[in-house]
N, C-alpha and C positions, 0 to 999 in steps of 0.2 A: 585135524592132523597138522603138525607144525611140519617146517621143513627141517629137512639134516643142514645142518649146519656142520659141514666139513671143515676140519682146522687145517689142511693141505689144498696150497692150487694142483689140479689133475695134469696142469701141462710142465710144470719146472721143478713142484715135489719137495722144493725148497724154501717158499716163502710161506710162512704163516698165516693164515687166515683167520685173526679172533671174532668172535661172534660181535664183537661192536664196533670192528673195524669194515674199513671198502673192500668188497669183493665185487666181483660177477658169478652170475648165474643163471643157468636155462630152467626151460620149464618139466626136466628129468632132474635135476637140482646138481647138475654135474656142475665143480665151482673151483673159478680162476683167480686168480689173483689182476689187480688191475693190469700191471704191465702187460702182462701174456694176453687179458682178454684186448687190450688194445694191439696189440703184435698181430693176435687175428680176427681184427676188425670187427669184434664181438658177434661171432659168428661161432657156434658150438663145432670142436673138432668131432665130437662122439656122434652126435645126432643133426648136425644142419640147422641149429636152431639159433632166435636171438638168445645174446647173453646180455641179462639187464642189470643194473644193479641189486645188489644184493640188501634187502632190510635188515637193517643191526638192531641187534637184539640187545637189550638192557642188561645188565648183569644183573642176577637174581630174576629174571621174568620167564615165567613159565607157561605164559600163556594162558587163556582164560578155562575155568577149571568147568 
């Protein structure tokens, strides 16, 4: 099972999140963009959880078939 890879942070809605780029994310895969998961102290607003960084995905990688 791969994870979602959301192209929006859930906290500003504004900034892009490309799959090869820096994000954060918890372990429900709810996902921030750095500024905002640093604004709150990488701590998930949904669920209470750490936010760690986010694995960037290769372009073209689909994960192991």
């Amino acid at each position: 099972m791969a994870l979602e890879m959301r192209d929006r942070c859930e906290r500003c809605e504004t900034e892009a999140l490309v799959p090869d780029g820096p994000a954060r994310i918890c372990s429900y895969e709810c996902s921030f963009c750095v500024p905002c998961a640093d604004a709150m102290n990488d701590v998930c607003p949904n669920c209470g959880g750490e936010l760690v960084a986010r694995p960037r995905r290769v372009r073209g990688d689909r994960g192991a078939s």
